[in-house]
N, C-alpha and C positions, 0 to 999 in steps of 0.2 A: 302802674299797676291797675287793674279792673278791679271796678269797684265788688266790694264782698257781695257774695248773692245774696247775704240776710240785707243786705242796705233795703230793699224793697217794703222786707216786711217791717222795718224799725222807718223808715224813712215814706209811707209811701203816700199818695197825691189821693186815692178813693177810695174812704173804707165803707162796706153794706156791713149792717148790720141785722142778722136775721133773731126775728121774737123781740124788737122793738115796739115798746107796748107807753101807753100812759102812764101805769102803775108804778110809784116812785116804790114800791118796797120790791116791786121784782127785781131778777139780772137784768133782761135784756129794760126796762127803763132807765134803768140805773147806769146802765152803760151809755145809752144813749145820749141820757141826761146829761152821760161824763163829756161826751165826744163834742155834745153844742159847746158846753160851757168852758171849756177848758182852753177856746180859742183857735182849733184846729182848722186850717186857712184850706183845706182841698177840699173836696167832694164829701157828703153823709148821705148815704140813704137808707130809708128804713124798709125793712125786709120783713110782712105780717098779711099774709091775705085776709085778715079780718079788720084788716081796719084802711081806710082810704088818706087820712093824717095820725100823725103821734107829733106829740107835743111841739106844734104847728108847724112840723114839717109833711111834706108829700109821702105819703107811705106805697110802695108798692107790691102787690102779690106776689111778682117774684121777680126773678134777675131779666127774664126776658123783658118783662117791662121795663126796665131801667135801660137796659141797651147802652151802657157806656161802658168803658174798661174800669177794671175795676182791681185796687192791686192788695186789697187785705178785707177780709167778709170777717167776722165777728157772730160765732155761734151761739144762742141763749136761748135755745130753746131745749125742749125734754130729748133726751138721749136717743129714743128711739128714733128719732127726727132726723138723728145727724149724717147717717149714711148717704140720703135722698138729698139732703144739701150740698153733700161732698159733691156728690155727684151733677150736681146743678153746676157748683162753682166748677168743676171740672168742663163742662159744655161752655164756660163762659170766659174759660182762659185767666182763671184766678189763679196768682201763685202761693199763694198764703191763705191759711186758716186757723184764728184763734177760737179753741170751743172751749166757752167758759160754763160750759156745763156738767153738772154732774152725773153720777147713774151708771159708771163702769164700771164697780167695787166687787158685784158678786158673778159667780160662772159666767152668768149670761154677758151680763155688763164686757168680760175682758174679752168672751165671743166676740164680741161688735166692734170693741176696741181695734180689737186684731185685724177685724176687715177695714174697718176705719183706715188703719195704717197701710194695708195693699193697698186698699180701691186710690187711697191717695198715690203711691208712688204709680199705680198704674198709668195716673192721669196727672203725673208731673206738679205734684200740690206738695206742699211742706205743711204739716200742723203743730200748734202749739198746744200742749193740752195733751187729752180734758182734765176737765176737772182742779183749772187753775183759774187765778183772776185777773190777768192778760197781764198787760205791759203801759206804759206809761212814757211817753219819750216828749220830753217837756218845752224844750227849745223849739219844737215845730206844734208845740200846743195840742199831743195829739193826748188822750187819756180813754183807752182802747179798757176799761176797766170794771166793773161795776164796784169800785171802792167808793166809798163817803170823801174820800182823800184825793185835795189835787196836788202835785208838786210841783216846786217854783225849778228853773234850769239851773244847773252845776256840775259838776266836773265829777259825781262819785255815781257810780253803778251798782246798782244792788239786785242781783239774782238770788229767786228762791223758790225752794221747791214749796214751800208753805205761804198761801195767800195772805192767813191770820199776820205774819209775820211782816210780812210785807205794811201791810196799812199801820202793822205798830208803829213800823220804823217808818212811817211816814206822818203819822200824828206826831213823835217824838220830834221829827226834823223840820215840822214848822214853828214849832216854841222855839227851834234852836239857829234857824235861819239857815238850813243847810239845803243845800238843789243840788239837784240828781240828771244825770246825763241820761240813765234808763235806769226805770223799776221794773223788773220783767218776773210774773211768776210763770213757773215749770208744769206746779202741778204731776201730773202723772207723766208726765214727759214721753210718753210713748211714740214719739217721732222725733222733733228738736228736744235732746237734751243738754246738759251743762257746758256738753265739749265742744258743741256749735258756736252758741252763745258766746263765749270767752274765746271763740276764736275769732266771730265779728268785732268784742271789746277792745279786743287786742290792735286792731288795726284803726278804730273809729274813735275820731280825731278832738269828739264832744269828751269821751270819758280819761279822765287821769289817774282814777284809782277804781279797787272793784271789790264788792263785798257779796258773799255769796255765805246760803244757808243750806244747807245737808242734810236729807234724810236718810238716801242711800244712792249707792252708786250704779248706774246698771252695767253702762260700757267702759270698764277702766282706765282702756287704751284711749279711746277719744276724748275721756273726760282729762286725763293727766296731759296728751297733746293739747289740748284745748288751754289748760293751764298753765302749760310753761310756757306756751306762746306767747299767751297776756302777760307774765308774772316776768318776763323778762326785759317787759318795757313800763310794766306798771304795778304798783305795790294790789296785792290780793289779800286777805284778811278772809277769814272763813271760818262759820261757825255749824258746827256739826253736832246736831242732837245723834242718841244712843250712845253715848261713850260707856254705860253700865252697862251689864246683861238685859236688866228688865227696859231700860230706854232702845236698847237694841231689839228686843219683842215689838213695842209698840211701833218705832220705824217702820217693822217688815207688814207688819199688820193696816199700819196706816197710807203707805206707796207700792209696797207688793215690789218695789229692789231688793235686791241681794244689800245685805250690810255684812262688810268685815271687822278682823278683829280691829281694836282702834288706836291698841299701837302699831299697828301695821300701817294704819290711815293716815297716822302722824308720822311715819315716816315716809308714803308717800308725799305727802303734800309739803315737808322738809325740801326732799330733791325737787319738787317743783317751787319750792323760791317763794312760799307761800305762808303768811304767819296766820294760828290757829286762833280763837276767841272761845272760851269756854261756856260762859255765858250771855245772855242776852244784853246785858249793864256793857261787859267788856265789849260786845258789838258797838253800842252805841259809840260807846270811847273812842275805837277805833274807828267810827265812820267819821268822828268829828275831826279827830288826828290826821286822818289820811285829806278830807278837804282842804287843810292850811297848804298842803305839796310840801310836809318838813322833808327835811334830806339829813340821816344825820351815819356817818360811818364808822362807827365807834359806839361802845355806852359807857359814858365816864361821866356822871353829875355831878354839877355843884345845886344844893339848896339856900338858896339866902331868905330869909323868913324872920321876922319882926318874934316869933313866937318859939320856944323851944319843943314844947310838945308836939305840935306838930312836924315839925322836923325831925323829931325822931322817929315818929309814926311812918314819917316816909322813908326813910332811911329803911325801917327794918323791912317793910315792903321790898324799896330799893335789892337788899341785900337778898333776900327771900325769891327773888327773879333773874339773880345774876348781874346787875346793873352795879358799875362798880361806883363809888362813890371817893375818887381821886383825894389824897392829902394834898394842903393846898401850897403848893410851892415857895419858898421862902421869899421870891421876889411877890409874889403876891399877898402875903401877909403883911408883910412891910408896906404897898399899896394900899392896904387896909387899913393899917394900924393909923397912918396919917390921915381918915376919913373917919373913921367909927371910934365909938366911946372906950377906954383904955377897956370898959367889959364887955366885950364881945368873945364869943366862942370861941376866937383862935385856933377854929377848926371848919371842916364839911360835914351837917352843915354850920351856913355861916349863921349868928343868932345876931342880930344888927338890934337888938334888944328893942320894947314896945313902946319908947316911944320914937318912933321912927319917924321922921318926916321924907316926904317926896324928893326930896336933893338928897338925903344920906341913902334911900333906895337907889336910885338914877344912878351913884358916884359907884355904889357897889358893884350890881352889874355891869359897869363900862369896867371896872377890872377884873369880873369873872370872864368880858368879854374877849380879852387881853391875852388871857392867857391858854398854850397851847395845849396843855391836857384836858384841860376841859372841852367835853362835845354838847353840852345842852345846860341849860340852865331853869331851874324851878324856883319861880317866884312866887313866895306865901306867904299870906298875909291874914292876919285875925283883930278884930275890930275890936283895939283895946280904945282908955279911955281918952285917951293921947294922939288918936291915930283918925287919918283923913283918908277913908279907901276910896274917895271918887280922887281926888285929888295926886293920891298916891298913884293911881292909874291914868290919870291925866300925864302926867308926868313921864309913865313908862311909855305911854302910847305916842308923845312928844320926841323922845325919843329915838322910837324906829321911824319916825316920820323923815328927821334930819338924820339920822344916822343908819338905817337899816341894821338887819344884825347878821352877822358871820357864822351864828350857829343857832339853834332852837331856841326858842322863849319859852318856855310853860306857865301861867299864871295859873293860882290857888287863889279865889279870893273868899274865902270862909265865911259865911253866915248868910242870911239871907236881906233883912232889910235896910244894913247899910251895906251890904256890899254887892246887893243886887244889881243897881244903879251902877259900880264902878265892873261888874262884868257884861252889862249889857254895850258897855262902850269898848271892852275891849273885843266883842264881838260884832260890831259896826267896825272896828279897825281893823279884824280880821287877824286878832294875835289870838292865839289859841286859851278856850279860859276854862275850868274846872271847879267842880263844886266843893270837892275833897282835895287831900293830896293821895289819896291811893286811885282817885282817877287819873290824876294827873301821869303818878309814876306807872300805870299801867301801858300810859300812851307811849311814854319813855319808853316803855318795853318792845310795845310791839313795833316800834320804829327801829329798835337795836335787832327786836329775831326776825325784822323783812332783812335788814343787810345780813346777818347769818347766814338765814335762807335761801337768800341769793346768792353766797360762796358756793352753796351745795347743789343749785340749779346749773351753777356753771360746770360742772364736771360733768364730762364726756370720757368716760372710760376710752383709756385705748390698748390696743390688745396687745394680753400677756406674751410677748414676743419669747421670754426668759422659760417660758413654762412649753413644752414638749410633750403633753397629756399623748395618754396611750386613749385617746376615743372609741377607737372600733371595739377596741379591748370589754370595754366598759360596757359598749352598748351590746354585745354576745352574750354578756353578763347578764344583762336587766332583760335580755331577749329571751335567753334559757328558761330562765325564772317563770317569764309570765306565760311561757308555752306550757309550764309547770300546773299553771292558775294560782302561785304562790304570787301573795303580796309582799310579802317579808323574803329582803336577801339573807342567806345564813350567813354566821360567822364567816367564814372562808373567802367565801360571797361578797361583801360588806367591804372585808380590807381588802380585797385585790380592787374594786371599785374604786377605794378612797388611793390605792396606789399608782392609780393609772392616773390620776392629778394630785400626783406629789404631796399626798397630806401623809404623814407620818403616822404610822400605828404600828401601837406588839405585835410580833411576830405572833403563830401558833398556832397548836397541833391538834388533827382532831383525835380522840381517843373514847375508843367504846367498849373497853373494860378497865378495871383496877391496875390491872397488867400493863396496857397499850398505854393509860396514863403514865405510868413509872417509865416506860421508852420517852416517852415524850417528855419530859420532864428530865431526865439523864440530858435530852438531846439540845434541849431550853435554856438546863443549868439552874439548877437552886438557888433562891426560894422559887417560886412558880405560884399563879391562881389557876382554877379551877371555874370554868363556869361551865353549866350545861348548856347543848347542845340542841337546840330542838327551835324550827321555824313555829312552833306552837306557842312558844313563851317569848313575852316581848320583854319584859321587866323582870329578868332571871333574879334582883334579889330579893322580892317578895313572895318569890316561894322557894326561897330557901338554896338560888341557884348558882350562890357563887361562894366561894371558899378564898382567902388571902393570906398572903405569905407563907406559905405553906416552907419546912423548914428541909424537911427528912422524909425519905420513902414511907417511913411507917404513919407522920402525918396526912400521907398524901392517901396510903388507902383506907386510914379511917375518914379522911374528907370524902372520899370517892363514896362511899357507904354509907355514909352520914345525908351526903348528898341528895343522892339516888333516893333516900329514904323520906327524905322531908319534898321533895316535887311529886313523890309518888302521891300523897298525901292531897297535893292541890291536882294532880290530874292522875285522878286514881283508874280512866279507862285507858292511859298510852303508857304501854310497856317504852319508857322515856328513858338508856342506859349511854348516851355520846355525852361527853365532856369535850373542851376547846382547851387547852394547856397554853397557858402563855408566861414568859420570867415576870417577875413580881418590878412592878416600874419603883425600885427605891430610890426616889428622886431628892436628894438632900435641896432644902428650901424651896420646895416643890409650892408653887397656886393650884389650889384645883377650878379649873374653867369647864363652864360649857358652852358647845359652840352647835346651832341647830339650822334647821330648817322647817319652816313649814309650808303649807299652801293654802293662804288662805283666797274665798270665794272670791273677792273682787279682785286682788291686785296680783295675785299666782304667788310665784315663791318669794321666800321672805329670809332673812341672814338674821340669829338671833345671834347673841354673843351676852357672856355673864358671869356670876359666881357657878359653880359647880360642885357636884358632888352628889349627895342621897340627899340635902336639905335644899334644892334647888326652889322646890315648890313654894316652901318655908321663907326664903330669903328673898324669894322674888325679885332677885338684884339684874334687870338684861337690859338690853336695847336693841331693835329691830332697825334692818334698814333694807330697801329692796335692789335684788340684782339689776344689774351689772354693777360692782363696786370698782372705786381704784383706791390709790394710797390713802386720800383727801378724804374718801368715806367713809373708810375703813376705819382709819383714825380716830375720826369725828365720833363713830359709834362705838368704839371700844371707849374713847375719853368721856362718854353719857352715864358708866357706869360708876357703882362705888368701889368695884374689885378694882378698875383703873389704877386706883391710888397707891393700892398694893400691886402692882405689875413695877412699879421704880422700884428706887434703892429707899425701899421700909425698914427702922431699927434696925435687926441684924441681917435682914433681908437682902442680896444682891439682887438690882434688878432683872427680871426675866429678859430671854431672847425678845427681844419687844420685835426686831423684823420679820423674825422666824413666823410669829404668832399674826402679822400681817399678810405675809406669803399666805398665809395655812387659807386663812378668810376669803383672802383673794383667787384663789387655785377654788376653792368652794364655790367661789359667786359662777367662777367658767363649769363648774361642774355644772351648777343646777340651768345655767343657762343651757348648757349642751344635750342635756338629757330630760329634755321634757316627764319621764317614767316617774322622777324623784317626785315622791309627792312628802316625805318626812326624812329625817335624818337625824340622828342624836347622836354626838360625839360628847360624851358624858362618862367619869370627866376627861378631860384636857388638863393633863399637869403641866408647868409652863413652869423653868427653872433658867439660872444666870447662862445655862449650859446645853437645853433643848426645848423643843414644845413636842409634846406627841400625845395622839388620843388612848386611852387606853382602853375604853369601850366605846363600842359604834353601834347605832339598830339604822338601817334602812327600809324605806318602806317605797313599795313602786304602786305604779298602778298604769293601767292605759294610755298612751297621749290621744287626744283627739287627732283627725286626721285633716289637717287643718293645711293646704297650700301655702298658706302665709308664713313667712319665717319669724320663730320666735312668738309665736303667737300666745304659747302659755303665759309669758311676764309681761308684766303691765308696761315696764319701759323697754322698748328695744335696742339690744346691747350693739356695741361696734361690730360694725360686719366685716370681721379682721379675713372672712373667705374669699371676699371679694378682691384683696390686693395679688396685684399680679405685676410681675417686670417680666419687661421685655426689649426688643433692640428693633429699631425702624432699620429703614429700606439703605441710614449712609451712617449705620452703625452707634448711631444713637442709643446709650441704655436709659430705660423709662422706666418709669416705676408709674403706677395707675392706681388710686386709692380711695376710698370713700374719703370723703374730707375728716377733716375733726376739726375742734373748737383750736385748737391752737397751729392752727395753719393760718389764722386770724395776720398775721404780719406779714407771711406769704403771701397771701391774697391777697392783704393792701397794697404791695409791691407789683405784684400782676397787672391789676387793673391800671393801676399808675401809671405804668411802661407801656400800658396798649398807644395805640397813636391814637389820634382823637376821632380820625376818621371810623378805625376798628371801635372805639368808646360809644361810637353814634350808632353804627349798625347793633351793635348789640344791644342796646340799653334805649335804641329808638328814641333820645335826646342826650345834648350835650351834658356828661358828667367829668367833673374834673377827678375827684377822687369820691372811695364811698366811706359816707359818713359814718358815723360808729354806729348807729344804729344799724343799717344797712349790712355792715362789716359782723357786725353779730347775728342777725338775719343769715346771712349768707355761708357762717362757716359752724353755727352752734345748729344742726340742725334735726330734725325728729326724722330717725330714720325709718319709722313706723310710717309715713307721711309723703316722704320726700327722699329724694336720693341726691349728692352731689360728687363728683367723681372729679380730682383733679391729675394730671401727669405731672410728674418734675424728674427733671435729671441732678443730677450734682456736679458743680462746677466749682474747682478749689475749695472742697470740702462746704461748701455751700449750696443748699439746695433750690434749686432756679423752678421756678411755673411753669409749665408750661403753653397749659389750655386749663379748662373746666366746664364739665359741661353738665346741667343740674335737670330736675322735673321736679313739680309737687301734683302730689293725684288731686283732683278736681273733686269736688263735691258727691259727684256724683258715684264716686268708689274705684270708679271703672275705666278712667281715663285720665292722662295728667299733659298736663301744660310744661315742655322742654324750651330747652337755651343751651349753647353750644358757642365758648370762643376761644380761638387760638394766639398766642402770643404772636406777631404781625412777625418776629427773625427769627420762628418755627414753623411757619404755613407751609403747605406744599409739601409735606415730609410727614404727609401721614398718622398725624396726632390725631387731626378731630377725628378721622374713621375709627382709631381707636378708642377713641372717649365715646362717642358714637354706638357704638358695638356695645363694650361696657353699659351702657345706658339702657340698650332697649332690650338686652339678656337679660339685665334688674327688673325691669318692668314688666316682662315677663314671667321671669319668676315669682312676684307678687302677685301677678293675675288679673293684669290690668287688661285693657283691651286695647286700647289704644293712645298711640302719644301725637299733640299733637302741639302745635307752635304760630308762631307770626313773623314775616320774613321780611326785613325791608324788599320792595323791587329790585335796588339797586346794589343787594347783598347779593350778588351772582357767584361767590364763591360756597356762602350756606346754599344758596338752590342746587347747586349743583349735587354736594354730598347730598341733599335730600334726596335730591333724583338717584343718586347711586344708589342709595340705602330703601328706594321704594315707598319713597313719599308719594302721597296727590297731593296736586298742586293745584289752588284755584284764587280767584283776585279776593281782597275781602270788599265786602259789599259797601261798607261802611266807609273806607279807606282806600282811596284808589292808588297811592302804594306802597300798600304792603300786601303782601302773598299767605296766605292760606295754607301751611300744608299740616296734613294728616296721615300716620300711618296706621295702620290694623294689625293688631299684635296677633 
């Protein structure tokens, strides 16, 4: 692979830094200050026409003077300034610029911003910034920063949009002996943001884990590919300011992003495989947790702890998180009973009672280690008078020395000055140690919701084959409407919509007298409701617009009249006389559900699901997840709920249609996917019985799509692109089938490559692969169709489905161009696969709006040059590589 384009800016050999001054309390001294002392081995120059040295280096007036390459400049001077620097670094072939300055906050300021950001892409620059405190990459000594803070090198990453933040967590992490692969602030992020960065993380070989801070999101798409990228090779942790209204104010007011709602945010970053941190404390935890590299795939504790108070503390936490706390199995009790005092807890946790010594610790955990339900183990300890904590952790650290361990360790060692000393050693050992047990069982946590997380990263929707949506139908619908300038579809409206993808709703008639009701209602069948009729009224029963169970004619026209009378009331200028008649849904052991939509600003549409009914607001019982949904998510966020519980078999309750009410959600996620218009939806309620699921009020609400080339451009994640499959029959009667890949064509694909010969394995992959490893193997088949495209053919051979070729791109940095690969199974060449994979490929790439694809060919791959040349490649030698071939096509 080529190395990432950010390698330059994180990695690079000569940085100038411009407003390099004497002055220890300015930025640019301070930065400067940072880059001698920090040990960085390339090139420094100082960038100040007013001065000829800075703290006894050469200073020079400007870049011409320096006359060397130069591959990252460092801004610190006043804002007004930055334009005329950009532009300097641009004459000097710089690719990188961090401006750690401030000054772009009010009109003017984002005026300049703005150009900032053209005049850069004009001239081929990437900027960090402004208005952050740069970066930090500590293994090459560089500290790009004006922070008071150096960091020592280590394996965790920490991105943020807040500089403050950043030096926290880095005061904190030298009391704690923790090193950092990169500390990188965003600041205003108006060029690189988040989904950049986590997409160099993701691949760069210093960082193991990645902690990121949140103010607001700008680009959802880049930022969510940016994160599943990383998140699927490495644990992310992520803490996000504004979760209330008023911190959600200060956000927009302090970076000027868009912030969404924030259960929407927490189920984007669910699907991306990502575990949240509430607070700053719980950051810290987790930056400590994620340095040990625990691995743990399960949350099942045991606690063994000399103290019972504490063990229960933890316990109720434990419980309070979801962390299960396993009964301890008869064979392990019996293991205990022969080590520990006849009074021991005889439970989880275990209470090995205060006077514990070092061997009845040791003996304990070697049988919590023992045993198969157990996934981690929490060891606490409290400095009674009996009790030796250096000793006692001498002892545990002796231990994993000659034994290592099979699952987590967690140490508590409580107090501070005799147990200071026995956690300062278990952090020289490198076993993970905590001050409390509610840090501890936090750590627990966030180690159990990354494996979660990561079930929900891995689903790759794949397309509703079962569901036959009436699409054109729907969208003539939402077309009428808005040629109308109406936002709101009517009743009528509304269900033939929700009927053209299969969602179930009451029939019903419209009627605009007392008279036309009584027809409609004979036609329904008694009882019947009555709701009024008007694109004017969204919430027909707050003024008065709905009437239920109506029994008998004469019911039905004092309701009609009743009706009419009380909406007159709330809209006393529209002569307002249509009612909708629909049979009265008496649903024996009926739930009432609500199932919604919304859009919110960052992430596009959203899947609520809940309690339902008129106390919706009241109960606030839902859970959000974002489209494209399949079974696995669907699931997941209906079992988040407390009405869940009530969907089984409750007291005399038979369970509801539990698949029906899955269909419904999933036929919904293709709706809003399909119909960019939908901007809200209430299906309120949703009665849900042992016998059906059906909506019995609906409101839609449309509005404009943008006009946007890109497919699927409204949702944050891009759903399977089920348009794209096509079968067809080669030239000796071969049937094919042609598909975007998906996540579980995964054992296909390892079988594919497998079978190539080795020769085919070489020209594709340009070195000897015997098979691709699993990492590679989920690269290759999980992939971001926002991004990347991968297209594979297979026939079916005794009901088995055989490879046949695959031929992939991912677009290039640049937006506008993407990097292809193209191989055919070696006893299918010749027979016309790749021109069709081929074809497939550059019709996608087109229709994203790319410009061009382009590749690397071995010389002695004369069968890919050929297809190139057929398909209208150039073809030229690479300069670098004398052979391999060059070609490029122009979309």
């Amino acid at each position: 692979m080529e190395p990432h384009y950010l390698s330059r800016l994180f990695n690079p050999k000569s940085v100038a830094v411009f407003g390099a001054s004497d002055r220890p309390e300015s930025v640019g001294g301070t930065a400067f200050q940072n880059l001698l002392t920090a040990g960085f081995m390339g090139n420094i120059y100082a960038i100040n026409p007013k001065h000829k040295q800075v703290q006894g280096q050469d200073c020079y007036a400007s870049l011409d003077e320096v006359n060397q390459e130069i591959d990252l400049a460092i801004v610190a001077t006043p804002s007004h300034t930055a334009l005329n620097i950009l532009k300097a670094c641009g004459a000097a072939n710089i690719p990188f610029v961090v401006i750690l300055s401030a000054g772009f906050e009010d009109e003017e300021g984002k005026l300049l911003q703005k150009n900032l950001v053209s005049t850069a892409h004009k001239l081929g620059i990437r900027i960090m910034g402004p208005n952050c405190l740069g970066f930090i990459r500590p293994k090459i000594g560089l500290n790009a920063t004006f922070s008071k803070n150096q960091a020592v090198p280590g394996k965790l990453a920490l991105v943020s949009q807040s500089g403050a933040l950043c030096t926290s967590v880095l005061d904190w992490a030298e009391s704690n002996q923790i090193g950092f692969s990169l500390v990188a602030s965003t600041g205003d992020a108006a060029d690189l943001d988040f989904g950049e960065i986590l997409d160099f993380l993701a691949t760069d070989a210093q960082t193991h884990s990645i902690l990121l801070y949140i103010e607001g999101i700008v680009n959802a798409r880049h930022f969510l590919s940016g994160l599943r990228k990383a998140a699927r090779k490495k644990p992310v942790i992520l803490l996000k300011s504004g979760r209330m209204p008023e911190g959600t104010k200060a956000a927009v007011s302090h970076t000027g992003a868009l912030v969404g709602s924030d259960d929407i945010f927490n189920a984007a970053i669910e699907r991306a495989g990502v575990v949240r941190a509430k607070t700053i404390s719980q950051l810290f935890s987790a930056a400590k947790t994620l340095s040990y590299d625990l691995n743990i795939k399960q949350k099942r504790l045991v606690i063994v702890t000399n103290g019972g108070g504490p063990g229960v503390l933890a316990t109720d936490l434990a419980a309070e998180l979801g962390i299960q706390m396993p009964e301890l199995s008869d064979k392990t009790v019996a293991a205990l009973n022969e080590i520990l005092p006849a009074h021991w807890s005889h439970n989880n946790p275990i209470d090995i009672l205060g006077d514990a010594t070092p061997e009845r610790y040791r003996k304990a955990i070697e049988v919590c280690l023992d045993d198969d339900s157990i996934d981690a183990i929490l060891v606490l300890l409290t400095p009674q008078a009996m009790t030796d904590p250096v000793a006692i952790a001498d002892e545990v650290i002796a231990m994993q020395q000659e034994h290592g361990y099979s699952k987590p360790l967690l140490t508590v060692w409580m107090g501070d000055k005799l147990a200071g000393p026995a956690r300062a050693a278990f952090t020289n050992a490198h076993i993970p140690t905590f001050r409390t047990p509610e840090a501890a069982v936090e750590a627990m946590h966030f180690l159990s919701q990354y494996h979660h997380n990561q079930a929900l990263l891995q689903q790759v929707p794949e397309p509703n084959e079962a569901v036959k949506c009436d699409l054109q139908a729907a969208k003539q619908i939402i077309h009428n409407a808005l040629h109308e300038n109406r936002s709101l579809l009517n009743t009528m409206e509304t269900k033939a919509v929700l009927k053209a993808f299969h969602i179930p709703v009451t029939p019903a008639m419209i009627a605009h007298s007392a008279s036309e009701a009584l027809v409609a209602a004979e036609n329904v069948g008694f009882p019947v409701v009555i709701k009024i009729y008007s694109d004017k009224i969204t919430h027909k029963s707050d003024s008065g617009g709905v009437a239920l169970n109506i029994q008998t004619p004469a019911e039905l026209h004092h309701a009609y009249d009743e009706m009419i009378k009380q909406v007159a009331k709330h809209y006393p200028n529209d002569d307002i006389k249509s009612v909708s008649v629909e049979p009265m849904a008496n649903m024996k052991f009926a739930r009432e559900l609500i199932i919604g939509v919304s859009r919110d600003p960052v992430f596009g549409p959203a899947i609520s699901f809940g309690s339902g009914g008129t106390m919706v607001e009241i109960l606030k019982d839902s859970a959000s997840a974002l489209p494209p949904l399949n079974e696995f998510i669907t699931q997941r966020m209906i079992a988040s709920t407390k009405v869940s519980k009530m969907l089984g078999d409750y007291r005399n309750l038979p369970a509801v249609k539990m698949q029906q009410l899955i269909d419904i959600l999933m036929n919904l996620s293709k709706m809003v996917s399909e119909l960019p218009e939908i901007l809200e939806l209430d299906l309120n309620p949703v009665l849900a019985n042992h016998e059906q699921v059906i909506a019995v009020d609906s409101r839609i609400r449309i509005g404009r799509a943008s006009k946007s080339t890109v497919p699927y451009s409204h949702m944050a994640i891009h759903p399977y692109p089920s348009y794209l499959e096509k079968r067809v029959t080669n030239s000796s009667g071969l049937e094919i089938t042609i598909r975007p890949i998906r996540a579980e064509d995964a054992k296909m694909e390892n079988e594919f490559v497998a079978n190539l010969s080795e020769r085919t394995k070489f020209l594709r992959f340009m070195q000897s692969v015997k098979a691709l490893s699993q990492e590679m193997l989920i690269r290759f088949t999980q992939i971001d169709y926002d991004q990347e495209m991968a297209f594979i053919a297979y026939t079916e051979l005794d009901g088995e489905q055989i490879e046949l070729g695959v031929t992939r791109y991912s677009i290039n940095p640049d937006g506008k161009s993407a990097e292809f690969a193209l191989v055919v199974r070696d006893d299918y060449q010749h027979q016309g696969i790749g021109s069709m994979l081929l074809d497939c490929l550059i019709e996608d790439a087109r229709h994203k709006g790319l410009e061009k694809l382009d590749g690397e060919v071995l010389k002695e791959n004369s069968g890919m040059l050929a297809l190139a040349q057929q398909f209208g490649f150039n073809q030229s030698p690479c300069p670098e590589d004398n052979g391999v071939m060059l070609i490029e096509k122009k979309l």
